[in-house]
C-alpha atoms as a printed R data frame, in Angstrom:
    type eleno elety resid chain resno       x       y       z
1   ATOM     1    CA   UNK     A     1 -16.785  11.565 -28.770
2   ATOM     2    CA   UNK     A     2 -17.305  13.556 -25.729
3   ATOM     3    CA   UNK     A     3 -19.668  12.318 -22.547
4   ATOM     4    CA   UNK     A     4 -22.908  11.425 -23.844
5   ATOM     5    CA   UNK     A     5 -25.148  14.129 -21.620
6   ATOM     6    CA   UNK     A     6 -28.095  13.461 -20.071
7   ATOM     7    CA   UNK     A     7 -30.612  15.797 -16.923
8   ATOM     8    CA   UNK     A     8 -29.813  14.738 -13.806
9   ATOM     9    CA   UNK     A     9 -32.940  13.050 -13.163
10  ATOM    10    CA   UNK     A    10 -32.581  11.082 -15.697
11  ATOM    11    CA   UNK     A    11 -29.974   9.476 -14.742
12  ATOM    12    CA   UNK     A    12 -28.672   5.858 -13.010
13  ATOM    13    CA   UNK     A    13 -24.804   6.420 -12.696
14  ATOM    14    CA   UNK     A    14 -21.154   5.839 -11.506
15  ATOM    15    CA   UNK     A    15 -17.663   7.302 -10.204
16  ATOM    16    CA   UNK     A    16 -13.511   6.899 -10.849
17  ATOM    17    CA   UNK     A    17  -9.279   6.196 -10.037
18  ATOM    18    CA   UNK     A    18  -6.383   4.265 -10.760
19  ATOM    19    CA   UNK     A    19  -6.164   3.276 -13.957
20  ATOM    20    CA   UNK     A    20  -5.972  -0.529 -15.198
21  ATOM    21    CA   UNK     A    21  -4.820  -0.314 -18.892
22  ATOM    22    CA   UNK     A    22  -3.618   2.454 -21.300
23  ATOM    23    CA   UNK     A    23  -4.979   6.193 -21.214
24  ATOM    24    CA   UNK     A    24  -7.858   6.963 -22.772
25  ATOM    25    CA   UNK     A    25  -8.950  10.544 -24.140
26  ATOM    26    CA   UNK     A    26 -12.131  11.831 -23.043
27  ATOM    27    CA   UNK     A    27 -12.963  12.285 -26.592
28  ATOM    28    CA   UNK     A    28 -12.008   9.031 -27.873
29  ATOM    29    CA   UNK     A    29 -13.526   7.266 -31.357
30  ATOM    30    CA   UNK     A    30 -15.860   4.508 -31.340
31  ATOM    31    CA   UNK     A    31 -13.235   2.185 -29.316
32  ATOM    32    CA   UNK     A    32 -13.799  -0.908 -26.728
33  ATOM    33    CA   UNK     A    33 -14.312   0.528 -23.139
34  ATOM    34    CA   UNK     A    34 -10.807   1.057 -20.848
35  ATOM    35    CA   UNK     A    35 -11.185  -0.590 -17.537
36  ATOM    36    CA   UNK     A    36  -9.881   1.450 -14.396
37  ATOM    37    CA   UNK     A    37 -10.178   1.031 -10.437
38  ATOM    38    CA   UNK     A    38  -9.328   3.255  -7.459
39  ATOM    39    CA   UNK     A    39  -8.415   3.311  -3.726
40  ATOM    40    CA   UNK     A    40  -5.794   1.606  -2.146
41  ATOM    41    CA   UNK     A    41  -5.439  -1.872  -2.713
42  ATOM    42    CA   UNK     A    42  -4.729  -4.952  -0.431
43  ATOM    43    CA   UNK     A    43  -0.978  -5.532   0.445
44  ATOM    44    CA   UNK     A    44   1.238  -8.367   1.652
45  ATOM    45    CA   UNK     A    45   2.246  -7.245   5.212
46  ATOM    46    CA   UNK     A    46   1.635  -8.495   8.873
47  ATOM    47    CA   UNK     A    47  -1.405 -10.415   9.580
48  ATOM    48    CA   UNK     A    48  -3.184  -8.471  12.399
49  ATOM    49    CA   UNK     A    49  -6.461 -11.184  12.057
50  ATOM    50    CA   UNK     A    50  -5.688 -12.311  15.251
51  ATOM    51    CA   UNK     A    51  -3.948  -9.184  17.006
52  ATOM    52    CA   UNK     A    52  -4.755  -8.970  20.585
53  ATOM    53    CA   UNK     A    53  -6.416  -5.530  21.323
54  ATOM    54    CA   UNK     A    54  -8.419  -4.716  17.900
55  ATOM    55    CA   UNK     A    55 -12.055  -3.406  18.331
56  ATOM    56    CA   UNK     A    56 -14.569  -5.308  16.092
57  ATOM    57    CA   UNK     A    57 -16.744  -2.911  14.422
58  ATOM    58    CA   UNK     A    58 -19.521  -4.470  11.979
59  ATOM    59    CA   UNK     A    59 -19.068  -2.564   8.430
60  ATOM    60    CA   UNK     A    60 -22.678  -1.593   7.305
61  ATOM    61    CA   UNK     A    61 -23.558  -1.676   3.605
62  ATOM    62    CA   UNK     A    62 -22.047   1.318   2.026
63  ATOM    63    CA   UNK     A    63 -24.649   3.267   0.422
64  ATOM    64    CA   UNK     A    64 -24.095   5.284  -2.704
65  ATOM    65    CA   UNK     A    65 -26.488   7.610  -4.557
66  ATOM    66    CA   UNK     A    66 -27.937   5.522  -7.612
67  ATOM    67    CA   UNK     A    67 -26.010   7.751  -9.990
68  ATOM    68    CA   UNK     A    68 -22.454   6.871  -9.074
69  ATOM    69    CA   UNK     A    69 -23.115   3.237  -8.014
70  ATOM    70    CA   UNK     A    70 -22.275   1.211 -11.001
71  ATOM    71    CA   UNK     A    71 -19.450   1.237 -13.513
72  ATOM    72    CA   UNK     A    72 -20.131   4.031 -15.247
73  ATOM    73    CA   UNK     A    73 -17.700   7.264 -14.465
74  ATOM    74    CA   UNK     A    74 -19.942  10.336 -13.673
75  ATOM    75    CA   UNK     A    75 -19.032  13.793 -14.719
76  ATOM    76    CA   UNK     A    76 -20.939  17.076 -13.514
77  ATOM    77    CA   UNK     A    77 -21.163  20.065 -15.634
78  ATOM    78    CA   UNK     A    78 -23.068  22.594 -13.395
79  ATOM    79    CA   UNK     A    79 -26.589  20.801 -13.609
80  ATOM    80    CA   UNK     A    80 -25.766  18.753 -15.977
81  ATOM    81    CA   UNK     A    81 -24.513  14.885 -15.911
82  ATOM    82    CA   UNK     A    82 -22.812  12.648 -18.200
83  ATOM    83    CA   UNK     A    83 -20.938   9.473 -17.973
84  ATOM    84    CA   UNK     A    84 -17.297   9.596 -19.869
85  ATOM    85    CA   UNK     A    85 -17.422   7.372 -23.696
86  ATOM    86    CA   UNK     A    86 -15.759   4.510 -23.345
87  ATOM    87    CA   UNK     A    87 -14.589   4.349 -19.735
88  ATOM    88    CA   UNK     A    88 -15.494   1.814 -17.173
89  ATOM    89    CA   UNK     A    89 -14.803   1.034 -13.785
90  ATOM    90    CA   UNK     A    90 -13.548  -2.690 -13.320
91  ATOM    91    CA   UNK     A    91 -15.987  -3.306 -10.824
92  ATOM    92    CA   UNK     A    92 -19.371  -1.113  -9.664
93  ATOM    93    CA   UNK     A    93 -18.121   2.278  -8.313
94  ATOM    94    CA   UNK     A    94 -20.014   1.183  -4.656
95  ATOM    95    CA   UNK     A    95 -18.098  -2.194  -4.410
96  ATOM    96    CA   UNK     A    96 -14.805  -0.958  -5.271
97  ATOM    97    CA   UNK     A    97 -15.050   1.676  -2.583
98  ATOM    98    CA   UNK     A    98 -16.124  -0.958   0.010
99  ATOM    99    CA   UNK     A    99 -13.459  -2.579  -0.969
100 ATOM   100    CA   UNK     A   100 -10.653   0.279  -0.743
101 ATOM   101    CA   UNK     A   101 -12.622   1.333   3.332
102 ATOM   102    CA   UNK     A   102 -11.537  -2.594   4.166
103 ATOM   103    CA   UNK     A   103  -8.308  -2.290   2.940
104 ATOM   104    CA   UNK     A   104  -7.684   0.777   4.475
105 ATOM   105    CA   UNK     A   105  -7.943  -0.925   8.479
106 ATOM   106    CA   UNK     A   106  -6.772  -3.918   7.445
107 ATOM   107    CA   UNK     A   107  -3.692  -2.857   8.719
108 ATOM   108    CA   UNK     A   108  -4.806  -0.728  11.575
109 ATOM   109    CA   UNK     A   109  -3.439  -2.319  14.950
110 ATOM   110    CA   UNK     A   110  -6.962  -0.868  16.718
111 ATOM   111    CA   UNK     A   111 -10.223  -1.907  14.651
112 ATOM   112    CA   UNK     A   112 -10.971  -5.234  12.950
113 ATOM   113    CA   UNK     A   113 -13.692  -4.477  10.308
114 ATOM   114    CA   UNK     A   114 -16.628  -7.579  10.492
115 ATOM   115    CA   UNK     A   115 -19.495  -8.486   8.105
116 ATOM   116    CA   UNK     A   116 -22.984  -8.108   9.403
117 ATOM   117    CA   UNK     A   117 -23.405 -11.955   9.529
118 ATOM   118    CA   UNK     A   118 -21.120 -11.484  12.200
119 ATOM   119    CA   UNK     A   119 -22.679  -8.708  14.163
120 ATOM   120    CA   UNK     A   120 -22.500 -10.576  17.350
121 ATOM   121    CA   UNK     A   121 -18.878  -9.777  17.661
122 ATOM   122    CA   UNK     A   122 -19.343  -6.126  17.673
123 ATOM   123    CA   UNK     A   123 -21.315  -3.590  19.806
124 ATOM   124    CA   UNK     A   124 -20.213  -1.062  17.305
125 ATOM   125    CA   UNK     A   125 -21.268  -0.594  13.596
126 ATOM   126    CA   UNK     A   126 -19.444   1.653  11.043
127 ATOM   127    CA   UNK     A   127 -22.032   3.706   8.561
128 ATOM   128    CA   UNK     A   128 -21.070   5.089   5.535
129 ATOM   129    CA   UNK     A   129 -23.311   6.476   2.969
130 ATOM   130    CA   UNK     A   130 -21.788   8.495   0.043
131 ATOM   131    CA   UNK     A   131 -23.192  11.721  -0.736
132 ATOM   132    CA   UNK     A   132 -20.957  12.761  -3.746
133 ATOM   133    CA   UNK     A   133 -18.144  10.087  -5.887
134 ATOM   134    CA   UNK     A   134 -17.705  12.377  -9.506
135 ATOM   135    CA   UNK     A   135 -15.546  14.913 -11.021
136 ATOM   136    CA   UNK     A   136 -17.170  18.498 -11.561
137 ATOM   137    CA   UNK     A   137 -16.425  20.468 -14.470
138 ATOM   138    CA   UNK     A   138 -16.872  23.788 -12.448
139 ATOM   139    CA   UNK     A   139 -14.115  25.490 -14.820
140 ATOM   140    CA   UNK     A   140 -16.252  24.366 -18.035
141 ATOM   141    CA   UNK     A   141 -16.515  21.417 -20.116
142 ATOM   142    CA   UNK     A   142 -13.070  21.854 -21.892
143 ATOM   143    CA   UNK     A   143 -11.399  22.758 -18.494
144 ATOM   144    CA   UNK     A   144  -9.478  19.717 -15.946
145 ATOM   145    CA   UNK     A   145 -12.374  18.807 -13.943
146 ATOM   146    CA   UNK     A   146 -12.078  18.266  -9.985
147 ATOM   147    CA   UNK     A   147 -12.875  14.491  -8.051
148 ATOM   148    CA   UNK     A   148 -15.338  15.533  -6.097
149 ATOM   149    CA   UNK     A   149 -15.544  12.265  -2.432
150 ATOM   150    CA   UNK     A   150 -17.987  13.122   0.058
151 ATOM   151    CA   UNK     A   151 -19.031  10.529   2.717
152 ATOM   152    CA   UNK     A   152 -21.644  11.008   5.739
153 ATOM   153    CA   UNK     A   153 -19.715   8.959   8.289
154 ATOM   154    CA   UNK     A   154 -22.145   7.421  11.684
155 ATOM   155    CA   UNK     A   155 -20.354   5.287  14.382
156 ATOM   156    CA   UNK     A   156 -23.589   3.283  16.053
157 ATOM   157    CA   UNK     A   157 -23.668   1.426  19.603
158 ATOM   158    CA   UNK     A   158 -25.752  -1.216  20.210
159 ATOM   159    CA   UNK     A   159 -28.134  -2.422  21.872
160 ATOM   160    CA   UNK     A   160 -29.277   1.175  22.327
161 ATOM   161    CA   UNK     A   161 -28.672   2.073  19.410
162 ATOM   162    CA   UNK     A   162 -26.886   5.279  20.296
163 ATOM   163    CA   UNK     A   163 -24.767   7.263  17.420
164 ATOM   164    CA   UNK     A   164 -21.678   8.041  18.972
165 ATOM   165    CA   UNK     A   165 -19.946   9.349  15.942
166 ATOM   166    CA   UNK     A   166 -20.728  11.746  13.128
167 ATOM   167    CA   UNK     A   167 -19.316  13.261  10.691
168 ATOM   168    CA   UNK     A   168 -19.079  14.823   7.298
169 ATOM   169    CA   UNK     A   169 -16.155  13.878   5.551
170 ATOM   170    CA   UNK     A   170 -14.825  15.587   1.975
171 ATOM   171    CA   UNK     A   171 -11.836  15.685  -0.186
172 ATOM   172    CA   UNK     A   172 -11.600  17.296  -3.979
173 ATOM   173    CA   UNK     A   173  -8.574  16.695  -6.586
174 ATOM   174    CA   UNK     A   174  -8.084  18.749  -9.137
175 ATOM   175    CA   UNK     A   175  -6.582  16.653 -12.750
176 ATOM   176    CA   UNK     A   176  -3.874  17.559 -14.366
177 ATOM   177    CA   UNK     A   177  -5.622  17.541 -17.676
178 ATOM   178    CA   UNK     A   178  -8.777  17.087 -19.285
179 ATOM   179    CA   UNK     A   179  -8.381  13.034 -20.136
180 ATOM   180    CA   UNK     A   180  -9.407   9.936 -18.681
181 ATOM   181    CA   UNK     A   181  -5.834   9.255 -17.470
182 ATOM   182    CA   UNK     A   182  -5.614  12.403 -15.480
183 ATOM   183    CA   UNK     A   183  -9.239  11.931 -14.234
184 ATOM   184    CA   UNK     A   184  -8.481   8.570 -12.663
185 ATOM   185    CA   UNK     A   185  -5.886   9.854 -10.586
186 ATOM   186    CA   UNK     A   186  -7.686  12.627  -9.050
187 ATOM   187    CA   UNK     A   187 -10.146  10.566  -8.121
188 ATOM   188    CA   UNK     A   188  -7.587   7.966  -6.477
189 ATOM   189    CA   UNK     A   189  -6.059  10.795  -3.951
190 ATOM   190    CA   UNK     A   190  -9.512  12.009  -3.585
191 ATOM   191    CA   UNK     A   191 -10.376   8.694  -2.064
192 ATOM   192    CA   UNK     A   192  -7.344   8.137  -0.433
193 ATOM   193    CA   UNK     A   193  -7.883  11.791   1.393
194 ATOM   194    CA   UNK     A   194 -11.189  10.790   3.008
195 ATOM   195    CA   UNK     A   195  -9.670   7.216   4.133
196 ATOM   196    CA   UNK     A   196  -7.004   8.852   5.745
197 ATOM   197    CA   UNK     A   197  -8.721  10.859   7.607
198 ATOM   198    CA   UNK     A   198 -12.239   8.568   8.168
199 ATOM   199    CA   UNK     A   199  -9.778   5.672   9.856
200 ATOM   200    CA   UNK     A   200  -8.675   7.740  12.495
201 ATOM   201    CA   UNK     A   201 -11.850   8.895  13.433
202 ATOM   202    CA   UNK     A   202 -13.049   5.202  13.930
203 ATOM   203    CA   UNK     A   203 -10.150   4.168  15.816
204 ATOM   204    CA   UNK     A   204 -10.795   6.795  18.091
205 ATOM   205    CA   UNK     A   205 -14.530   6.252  18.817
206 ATOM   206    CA   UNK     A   206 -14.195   2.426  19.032
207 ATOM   207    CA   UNK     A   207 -11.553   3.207  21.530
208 ATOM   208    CA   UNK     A   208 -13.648   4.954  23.956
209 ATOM   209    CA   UNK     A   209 -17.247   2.885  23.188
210 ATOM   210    CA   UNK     A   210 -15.992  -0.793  22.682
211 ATOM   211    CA   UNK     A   211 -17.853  -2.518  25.011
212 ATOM   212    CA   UNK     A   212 -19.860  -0.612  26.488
């Protein structure tokens, strides 16, 4: 059964990565759903909690476009969208990827994410809102498709509210095949590709506008 298609604006869907259980083809029979997650995951190592010298910055709500928030995995054939048959992600698309950005500085020696409830702590707050979390079929439907992360990135100081920080950050993967279990994958090193690059860029600006 291949992705069920359906216009764009029609549409409330979801993203993809690493995958939890067996591989599943993209054209699968009537089977239950495969579960599968992405981004890196938290790891036994050093507790930095209590490091001297981290920067608190406040983690705003991640915001995802309605289409790629929830478990569903979003594919884009030119202007067409479809979620892949019997694929899900273990958890809503937008929770999983807040949970891979926390994971990411947990072990950074310079910036201490923080809840909003704890706001107080921080002049700084990280924004994130997701512009694009699906794989594009740009080579046709029958082709490897491409993981397609783009995230709008916004350091803000407070009280005055100031954005010190901007920035547009992308990454594609191409899969290795056309099937679920090469899908997840791409999508994996296509998050991984904007973490690595969007922690740096926060460690720097907290550096120069903790405080101030």
């Amino acid at each position: 059964m291949s992705p069920s298609k359906t216009p764009l604006t029609a549409l409330v869907l979801t993203g993809a990565a690493v995958m939890l259980s067996a591989c599943v083809s993209l054209f699968p029979k009537a089977e239950p759903a495969q579960l599968y997650r992405f981004g890196p995951q938290a790891e036994a190592g050093a507790d930095l909690s209590t490091a001297p010298g981290r920067v608190n910055v406040t983690l705003a709500q991640i915001e995802f476009t309605p289409a790629s928030a929830g478990d569903r995995l979003l594919t884009m054939n030119g202007a067409e969208a479809a979620y892949i048959s019997g694929a899900r992600w273990v958890s809503p698309a937008q929770d999983l990827f807040e949970a891979s950005v926390r994971n990411a500085f947990a072990a950074s020696p310079q910036v201490r994410l923080v809840e909003p409830r704890r706001a107080m702590t921080s002049n700084l707050v990280l924004d994130l809102k997701v512009d694009n979390f699906e794989a594009r079929y740009d080579a046709g439907p029958k082709a490897a498709p491409t993981a397609v992360v783009t995230v709008h990135a916004r350091m803000i100081r407070y009280p005055d509210r100031t954005v010190v920080g901007d920035h547009m950050f992308r990454a594609t993967q191409t899969a290795g095949d056309n099937r679920v279990g090469a899908i997840v994958p791409a999508y994996d090193a296509a998050v991984g590709a904007v973490l690595k690059e969007l922690t740096p860029w926060t460690e720097q600006i907290a550096a120069k506008n903790a405080g101030r």
